[in-house]
TORMI-790195 format. One line per field, with one value per residue (C-alpha): residue number from 1; x, y negated, z negated. Coordinates in Angstrom, 3 decimals. Layout:
% TORMI-790195
num NUM ...
xx X ...
yy Y ...
zz Z ...
END
This chain:
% TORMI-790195
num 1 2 3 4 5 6 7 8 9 10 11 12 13 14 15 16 17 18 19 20 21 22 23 24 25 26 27 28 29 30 31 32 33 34 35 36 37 38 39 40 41 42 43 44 45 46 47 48 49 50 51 52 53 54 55 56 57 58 59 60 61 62 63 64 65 66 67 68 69 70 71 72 73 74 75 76 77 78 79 80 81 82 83 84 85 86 87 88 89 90 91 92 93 94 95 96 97 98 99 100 101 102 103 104 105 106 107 108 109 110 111 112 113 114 115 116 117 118 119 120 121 122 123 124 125 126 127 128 129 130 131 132 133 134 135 136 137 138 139 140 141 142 143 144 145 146 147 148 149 150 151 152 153 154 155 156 157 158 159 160 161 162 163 164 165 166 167 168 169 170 171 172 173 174 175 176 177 178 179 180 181 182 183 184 185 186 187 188 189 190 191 192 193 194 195 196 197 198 199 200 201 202 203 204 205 206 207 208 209 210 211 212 213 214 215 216 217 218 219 220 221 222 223 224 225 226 227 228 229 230 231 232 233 234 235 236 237 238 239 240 241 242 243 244 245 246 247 248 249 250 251 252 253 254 255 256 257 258 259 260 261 262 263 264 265 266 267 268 269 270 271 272 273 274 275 276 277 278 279 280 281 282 283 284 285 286 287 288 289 290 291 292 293 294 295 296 297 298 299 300 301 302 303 304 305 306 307 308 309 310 311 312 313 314 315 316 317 318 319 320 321 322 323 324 325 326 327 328 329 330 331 332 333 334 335 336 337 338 339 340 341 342 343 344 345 346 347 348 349 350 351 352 353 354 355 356 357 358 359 360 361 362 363 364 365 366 367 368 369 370 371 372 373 374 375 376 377 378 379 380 381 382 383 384 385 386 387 388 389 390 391 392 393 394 395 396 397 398 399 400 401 402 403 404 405 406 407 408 409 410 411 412 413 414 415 416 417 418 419 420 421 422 423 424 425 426 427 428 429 430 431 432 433 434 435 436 437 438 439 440 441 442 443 444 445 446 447 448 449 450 451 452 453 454 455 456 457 458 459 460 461
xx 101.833 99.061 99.512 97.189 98.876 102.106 100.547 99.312 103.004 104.652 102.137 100.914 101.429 102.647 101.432 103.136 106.697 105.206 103.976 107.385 109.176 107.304 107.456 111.124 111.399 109.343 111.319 114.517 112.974 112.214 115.616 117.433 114.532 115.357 119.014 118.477 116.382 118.766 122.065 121.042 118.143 118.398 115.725 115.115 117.016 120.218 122.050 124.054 120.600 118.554 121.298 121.801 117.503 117.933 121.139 118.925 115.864 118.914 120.080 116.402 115.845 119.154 117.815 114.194 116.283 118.580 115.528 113.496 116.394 115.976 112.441 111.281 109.353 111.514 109.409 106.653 104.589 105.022 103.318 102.260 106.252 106.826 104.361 105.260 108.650 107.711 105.729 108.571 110.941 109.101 108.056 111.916 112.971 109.688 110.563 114.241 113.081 110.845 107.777 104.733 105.291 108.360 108.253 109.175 105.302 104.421 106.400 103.502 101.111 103.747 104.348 100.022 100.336 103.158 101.132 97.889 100.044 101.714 99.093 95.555 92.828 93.101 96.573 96.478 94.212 96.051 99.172 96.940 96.299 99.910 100.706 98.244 99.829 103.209 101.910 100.369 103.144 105.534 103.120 102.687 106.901 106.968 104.887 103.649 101.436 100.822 97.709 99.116 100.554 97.330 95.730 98.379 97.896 94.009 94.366 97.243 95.543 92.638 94.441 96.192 93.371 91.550 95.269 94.364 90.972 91.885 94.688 93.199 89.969 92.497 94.490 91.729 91.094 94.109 94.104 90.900 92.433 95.307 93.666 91.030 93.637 95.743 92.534 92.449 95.794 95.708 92.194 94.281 97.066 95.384 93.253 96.713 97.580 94.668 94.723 98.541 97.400 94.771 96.916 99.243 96.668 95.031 98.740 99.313 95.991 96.786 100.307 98.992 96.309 99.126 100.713 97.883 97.620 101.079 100.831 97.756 99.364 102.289 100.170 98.280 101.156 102.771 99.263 99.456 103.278 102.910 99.958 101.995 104.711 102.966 101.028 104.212 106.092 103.277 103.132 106.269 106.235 102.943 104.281 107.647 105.699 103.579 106.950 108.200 105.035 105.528 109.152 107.995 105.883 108.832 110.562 114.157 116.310 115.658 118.429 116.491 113.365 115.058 115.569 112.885 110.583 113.087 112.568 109.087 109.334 110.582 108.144 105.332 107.315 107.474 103.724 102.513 104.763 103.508 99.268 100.300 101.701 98.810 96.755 98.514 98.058 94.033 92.492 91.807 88.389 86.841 84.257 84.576 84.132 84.456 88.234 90.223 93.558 95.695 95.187 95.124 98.630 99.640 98.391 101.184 104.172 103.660 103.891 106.761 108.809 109.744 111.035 114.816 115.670 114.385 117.467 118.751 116.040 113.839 110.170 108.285 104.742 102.950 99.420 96.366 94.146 90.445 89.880 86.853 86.845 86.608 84.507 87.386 88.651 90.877 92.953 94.146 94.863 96.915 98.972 99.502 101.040 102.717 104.502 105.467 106.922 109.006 110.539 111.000 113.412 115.064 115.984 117.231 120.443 120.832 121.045 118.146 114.308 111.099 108.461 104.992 102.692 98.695 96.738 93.525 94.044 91.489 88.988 91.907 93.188 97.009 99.043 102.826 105.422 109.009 112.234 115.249 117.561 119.310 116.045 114.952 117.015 115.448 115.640 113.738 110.837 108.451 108.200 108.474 104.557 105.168 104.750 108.148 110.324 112.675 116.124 116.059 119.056 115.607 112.620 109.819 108.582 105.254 104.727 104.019 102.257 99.551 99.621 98.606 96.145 94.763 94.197 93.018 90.440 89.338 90.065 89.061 92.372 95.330 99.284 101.755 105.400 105.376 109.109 112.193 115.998 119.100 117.933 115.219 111.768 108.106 104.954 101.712 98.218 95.358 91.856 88.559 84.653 81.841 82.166 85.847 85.085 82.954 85.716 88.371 92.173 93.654 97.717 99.645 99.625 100.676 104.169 105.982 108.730 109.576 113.341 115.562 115.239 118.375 119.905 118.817 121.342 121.792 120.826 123.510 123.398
yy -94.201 -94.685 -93.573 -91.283 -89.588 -89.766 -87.574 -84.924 -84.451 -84.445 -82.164 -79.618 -76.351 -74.201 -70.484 -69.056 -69.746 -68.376 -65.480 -64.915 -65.383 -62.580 -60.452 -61.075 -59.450 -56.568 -55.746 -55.673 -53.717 -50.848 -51.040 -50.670 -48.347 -46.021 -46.100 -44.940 -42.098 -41.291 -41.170 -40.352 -38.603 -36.572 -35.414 -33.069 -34.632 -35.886 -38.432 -39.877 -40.821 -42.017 -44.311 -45.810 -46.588 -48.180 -50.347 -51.437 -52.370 -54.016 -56.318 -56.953 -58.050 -59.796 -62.175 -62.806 -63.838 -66.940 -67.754 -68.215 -70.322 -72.727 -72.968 -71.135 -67.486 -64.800 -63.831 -65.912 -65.759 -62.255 -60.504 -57.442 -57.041 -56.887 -54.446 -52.021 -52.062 -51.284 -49.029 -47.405 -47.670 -46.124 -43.137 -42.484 -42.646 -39.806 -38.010 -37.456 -37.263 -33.625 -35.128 -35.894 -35.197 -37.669 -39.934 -42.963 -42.366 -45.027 -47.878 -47.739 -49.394 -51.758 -52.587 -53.103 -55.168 -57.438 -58.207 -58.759 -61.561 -63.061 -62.238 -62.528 -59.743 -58.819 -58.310 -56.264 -53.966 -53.830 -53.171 -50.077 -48.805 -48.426 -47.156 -43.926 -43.685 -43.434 -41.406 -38.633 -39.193 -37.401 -34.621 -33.946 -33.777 -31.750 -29.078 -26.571 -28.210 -26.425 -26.815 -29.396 -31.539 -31.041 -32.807 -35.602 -36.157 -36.855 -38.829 -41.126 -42.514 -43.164 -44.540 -47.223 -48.133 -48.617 -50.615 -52.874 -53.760 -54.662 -56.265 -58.785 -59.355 -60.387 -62.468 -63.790 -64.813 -66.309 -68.363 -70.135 -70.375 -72.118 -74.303 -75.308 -76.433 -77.982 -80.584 -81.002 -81.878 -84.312 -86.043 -86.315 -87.750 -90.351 -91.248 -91.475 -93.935 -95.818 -96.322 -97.445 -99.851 -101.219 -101.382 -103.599 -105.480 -106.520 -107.129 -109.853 -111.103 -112.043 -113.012 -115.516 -116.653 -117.187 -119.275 -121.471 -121.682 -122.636 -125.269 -126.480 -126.719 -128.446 -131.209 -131.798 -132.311 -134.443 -136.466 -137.054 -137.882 -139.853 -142.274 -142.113 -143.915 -146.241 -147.371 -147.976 -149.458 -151.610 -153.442 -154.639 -155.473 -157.724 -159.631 -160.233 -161.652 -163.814 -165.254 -165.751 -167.246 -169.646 -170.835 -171.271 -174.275 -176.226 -178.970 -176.779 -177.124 -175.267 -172.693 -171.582 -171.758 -169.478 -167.026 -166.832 -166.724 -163.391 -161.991 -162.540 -160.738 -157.844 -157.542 -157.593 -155.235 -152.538 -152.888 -152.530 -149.335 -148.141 -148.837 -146.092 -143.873 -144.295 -143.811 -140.294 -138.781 -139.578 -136.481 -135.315 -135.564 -132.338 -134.358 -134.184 -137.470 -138.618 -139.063 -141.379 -138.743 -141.199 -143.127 -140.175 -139.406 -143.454 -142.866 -139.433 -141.596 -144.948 -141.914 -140.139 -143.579 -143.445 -140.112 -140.092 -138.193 -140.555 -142.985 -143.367 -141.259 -142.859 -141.772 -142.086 -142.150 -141.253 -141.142 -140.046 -142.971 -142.264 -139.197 -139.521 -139.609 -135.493 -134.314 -132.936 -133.375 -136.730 -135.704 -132.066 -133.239 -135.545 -133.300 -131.086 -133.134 -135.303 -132.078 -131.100 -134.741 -133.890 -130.776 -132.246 -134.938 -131.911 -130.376 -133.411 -135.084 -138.869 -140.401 -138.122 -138.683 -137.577 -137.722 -137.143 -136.766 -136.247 -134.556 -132.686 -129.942 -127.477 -128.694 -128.159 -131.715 -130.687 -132.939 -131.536 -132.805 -132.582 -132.809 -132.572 -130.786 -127.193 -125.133 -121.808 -118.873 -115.727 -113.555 -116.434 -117.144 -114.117 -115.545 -119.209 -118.925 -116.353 -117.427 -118.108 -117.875 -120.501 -121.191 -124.839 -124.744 -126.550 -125.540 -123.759 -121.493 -122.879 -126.114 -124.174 -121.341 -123.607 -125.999 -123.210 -121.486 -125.435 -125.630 -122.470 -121.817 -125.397 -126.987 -123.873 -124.240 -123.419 -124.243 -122.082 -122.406 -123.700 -123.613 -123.427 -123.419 -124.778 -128.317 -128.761 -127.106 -128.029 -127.673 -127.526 -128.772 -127.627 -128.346 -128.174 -128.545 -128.775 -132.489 -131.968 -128.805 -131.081 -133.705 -133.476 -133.733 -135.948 -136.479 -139.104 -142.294 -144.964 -144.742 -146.631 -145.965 -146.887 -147.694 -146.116 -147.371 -149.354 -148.779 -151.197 -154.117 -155.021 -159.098 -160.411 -164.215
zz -89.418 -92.456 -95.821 -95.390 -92.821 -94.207 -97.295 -95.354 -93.293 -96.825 -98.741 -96.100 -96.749 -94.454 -94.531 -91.875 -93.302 -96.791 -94.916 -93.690 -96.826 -98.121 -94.887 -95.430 -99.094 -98.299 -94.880 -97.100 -99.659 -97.458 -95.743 -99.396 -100.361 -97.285 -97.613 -100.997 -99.747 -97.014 -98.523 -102.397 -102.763 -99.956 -97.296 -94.093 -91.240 -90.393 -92.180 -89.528 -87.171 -90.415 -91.012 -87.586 -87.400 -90.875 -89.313 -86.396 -88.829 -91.474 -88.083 -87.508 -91.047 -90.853 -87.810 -89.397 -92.557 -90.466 -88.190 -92.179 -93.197 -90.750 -91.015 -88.112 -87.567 -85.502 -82.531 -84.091 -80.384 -79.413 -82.291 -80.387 -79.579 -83.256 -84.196 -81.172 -82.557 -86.242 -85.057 -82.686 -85.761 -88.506 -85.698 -85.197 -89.091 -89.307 -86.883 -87.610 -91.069 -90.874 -89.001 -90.619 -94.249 -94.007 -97.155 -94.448 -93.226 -95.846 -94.195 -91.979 -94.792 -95.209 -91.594 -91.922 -95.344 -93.617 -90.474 -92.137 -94.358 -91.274 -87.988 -87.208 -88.175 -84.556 -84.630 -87.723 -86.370 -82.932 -84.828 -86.307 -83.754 -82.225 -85.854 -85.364 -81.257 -83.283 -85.926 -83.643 -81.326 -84.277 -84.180 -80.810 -80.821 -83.675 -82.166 -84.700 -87.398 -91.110 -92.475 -95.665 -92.026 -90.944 -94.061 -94.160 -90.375 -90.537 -94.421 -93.285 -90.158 -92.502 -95.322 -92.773 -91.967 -95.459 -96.073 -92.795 -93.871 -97.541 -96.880 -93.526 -96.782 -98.861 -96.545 -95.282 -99.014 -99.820 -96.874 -97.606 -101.240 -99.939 -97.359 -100.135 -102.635 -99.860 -99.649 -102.728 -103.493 -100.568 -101.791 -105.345 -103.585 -101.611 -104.999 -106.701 -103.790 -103.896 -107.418 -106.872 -103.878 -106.577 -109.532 -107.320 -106.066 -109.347 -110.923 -108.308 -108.418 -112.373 -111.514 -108.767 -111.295 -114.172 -112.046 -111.301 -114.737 -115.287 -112.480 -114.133 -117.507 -116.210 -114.299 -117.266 -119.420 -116.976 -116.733 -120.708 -120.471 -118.003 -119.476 -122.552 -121.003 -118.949 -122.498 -124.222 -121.922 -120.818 -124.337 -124.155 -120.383 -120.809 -123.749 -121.779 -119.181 -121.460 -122.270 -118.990 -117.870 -121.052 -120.027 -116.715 -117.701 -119.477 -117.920 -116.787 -114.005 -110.963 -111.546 -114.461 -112.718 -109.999 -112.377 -114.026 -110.951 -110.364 -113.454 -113.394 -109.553 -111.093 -114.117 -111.161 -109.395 -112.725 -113.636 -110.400 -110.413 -114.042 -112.499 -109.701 -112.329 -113.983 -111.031 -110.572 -113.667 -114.676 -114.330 -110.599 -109.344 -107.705 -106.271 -102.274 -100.445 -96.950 -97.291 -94.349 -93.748 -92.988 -96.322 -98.150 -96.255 -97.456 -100.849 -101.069 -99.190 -102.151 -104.581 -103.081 -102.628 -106.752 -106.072 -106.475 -103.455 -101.576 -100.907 -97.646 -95.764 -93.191 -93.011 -89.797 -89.605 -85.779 -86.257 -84.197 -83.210 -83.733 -86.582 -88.249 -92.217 -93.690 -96.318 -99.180 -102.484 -102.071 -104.511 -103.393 -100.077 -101.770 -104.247 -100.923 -98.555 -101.800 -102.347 -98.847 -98.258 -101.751 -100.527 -97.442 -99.177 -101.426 -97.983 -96.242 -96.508 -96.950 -93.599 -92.027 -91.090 -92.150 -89.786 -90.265 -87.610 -87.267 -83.958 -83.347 -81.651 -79.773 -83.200 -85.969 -87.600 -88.008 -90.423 -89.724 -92.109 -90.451 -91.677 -90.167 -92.718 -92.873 -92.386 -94.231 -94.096 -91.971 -95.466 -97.345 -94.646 -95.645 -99.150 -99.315 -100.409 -103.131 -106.560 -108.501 -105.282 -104.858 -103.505 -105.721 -109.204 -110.724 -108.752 -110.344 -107.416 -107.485 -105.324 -102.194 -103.656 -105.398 -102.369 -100.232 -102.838 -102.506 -99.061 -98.403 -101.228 -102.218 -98.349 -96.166 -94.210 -93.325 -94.699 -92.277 -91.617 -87.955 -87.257 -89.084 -87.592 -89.089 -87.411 -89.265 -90.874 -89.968 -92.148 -91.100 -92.570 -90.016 -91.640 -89.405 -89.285 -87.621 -85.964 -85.350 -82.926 -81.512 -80.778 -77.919 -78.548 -79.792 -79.613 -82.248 -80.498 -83.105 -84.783 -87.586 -90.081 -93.157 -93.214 -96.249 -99.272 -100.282 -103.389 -106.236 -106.776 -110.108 -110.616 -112.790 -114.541
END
């Protein structure tokens, strides 16, 4: 059900159980009113009649009252049946009460006031008109009229009916009053709602964009960090090598040499390491080029290989043989699937496989990254792309978030959650264009892994 509707269930008025709230109080005020008249006051008939009507009309009142309660009208669809009855009621209380003079004669414009509230202007003046039958029904029983009855029995049938006409106006009235404010109330509802919906909106619109921002920040002081390091230890590196290089050219025995051709290995080994750092952190380019995936995919696993998670995993690569080069920002593409191979090794124990895998499918290029560790928790799955959400002791929350945000706004694709079980999680880049709706399928052909890297021995003398 909308919102919308949902306000106007909770915030419609209802007139007929108003009506009959007030029908209520005045049916209980005539009852004590006449049993005041009856048994204190005093009037013209019998006592013992008067108050056996007024028990009928109390036991009346008494059912209208539980049937209110429970939020439902007494007799609500048979109307006419409750008029003929007031009407049959207030005859008897007149009639043993000294006929038409009676002082219960004015229940009558309270029986008309009560069913103008609760009925239908028809109604009301149907109910009128069985009020003047009863009315002149008392006379014809009394027999012999006086010339006051006489006045009271032409003014009361006209005074019932002045009551009926004012009071159906001024229902009438006070229904379009209530009906009128009832819209109103539910426009200012569903403005409050909308201006709640928009509130939220625009507070995780800013929360999203602070933590771009924060990602951004972070990046960039990594970037600096990162070239700081590389510059200092570089100094040092080159001028060890300069000295290696030197001893190299003595005259030594080859056990020296040996070494020194290892050390000199490993000083290779730690600048080439240090150029890719370097590489890393310059600033990205948001230039798009005709990008080859599957180097872009090469450049991510050289970067991930320094990641210290990685021991004892084994990565295997299964390619799609023919996709043509795609116009993006090298460098995005990168950072995304860098970052899904990284939480693929947070989620893996050592001993498992990482596979990633490239297809065109139906004109979508699909990079999936798979990992074969203890999957995503049903709870969790709904927000893994929510900014700040993470089950990690040191994760930030923001790797998929901004990786998303990435290949969405800046890579017009898609980054989905393709499966998840306690065997293992999938990932899924799907990026498309023009030529590569054009192209038919095309399933990974080619397949190699990388085998897990060993732990570092330490080269002793």
């Amino acid at each position: 059900m909308s919102s919308a509707a949902l306000l106007t269930r909770d915030n419609e008025f209802d007139w007929e159980l108003s009506a009959q709230a007030i029908t209520i109080r005045i049916r209980w005020f005539g009852i004590c009113v006449g049993y005041g008249l009856v048994n204190f006051l005093g009037t013209n008939g019998s006592t013992a009649p008067l108050n056996a009507i007024l028990a009928v009309g109390a036991a009346y009142a008494l059912c209208d009252t539980y049937f209110s309660v429970r939020g439902t009208v007494f007799l609500a669809d048979y109307p006419l049946f409750t008029s003929a009855m007031e009407a049959m009621f207030i005859g008897l209380l007149c009639q043993f009460d000294g006929g038409v003079l009676s002082a219960f004669r004015f229940y009558y414009f309270l029986s008309l006031l009560v069913s103008a509230i609760r009925f239908a202007p028809a109604v009301t003046y149907c109910t009128l008109a069985l009020h003047v039958a009863s009315y002149g029904s008392v006379a014809v029983m009394q027999g012999t009229v006086t010339s006051e009855e006489s006045s009271s029995l032409v003014l009361t049938p006209i005074f019932m009916a002045w009551v009926a006409w004012a009071s159906t106006s001024l229902s009438a009235r006070l229904k379009h009053a209530s009906e009128r404010l009832e819209e109103l109330n539910l426009a200012l509802q569903q403005n409050q709602y909308s201006l709640e919906e928009r509130i939220n909106e625009r507070t995780r619109e800013l929360q999203e964009t602070q933590a771009m921002i924060v990602q951004q920040e972070k990046q960039a002081a990594f970037g600096l960090l990162a070239a700081g390091i590389a510059h200092e230890v570089g100094n040092p590196l080159a001028a060890i090598s300069s000295l290696v290089q030197l001893l190299k050219r003595r005259n030594l025995d080859d056990h020296t040499q040996e070494r020194l051709s290892m050390v000199d290995d490993q000083l290779r080994r730690i600048q080439r390491t240090l150029r890719e750092l370097v590489d890393f952190s310059r600033p990205a380019s948001s230039t798009a080029s005709l990008t080859d995936v599957h180097r872009a995919i090469d450049a991510a696993l050289n970067i991930a290989k320094y990641y210290k998670r990685r021991k004892g995993k084994r990565m295997v690569i299964t390619y799609a043989t023919g996709l043509p080069a795609l116009r993006l920002v090298s460098d995005q593409f990168v950072q995304v699937i860098l970052n899904l191979i990284l939480n693929a090794m947070d989620a893996t124990p050592e001993g498992s496989t990482i596979e990633l895998r490239t297809s065109l499918v139906s004109g979508w290029l699909r990079v999936e990254v798979i990992d074969t560790g203890r999957g995503i928790a049903p709870e969790h799955r709904e927000r893994v792309f929510q900014p700040y959400f993470t089950t990690k002791e040191t994760g930030t929350g923001l790797g998929l978030f901004v990786c998303r945000n990435i290949v969405e706004q800046e890579l017009h694709g898609r980054l989905e959650l393709t499966a998840t079980s306690p065997h293992g999680t999938t990932f899924c880049v799907s990026l498309t264009n023009n030529e590569l709706q054009q192209l038919p399928d095309m399933l990974p052909v080619t397949s190699h892994s990388l085998d897990p890297e060993p732990v570092e021995e330490v080269m002793t003398p």
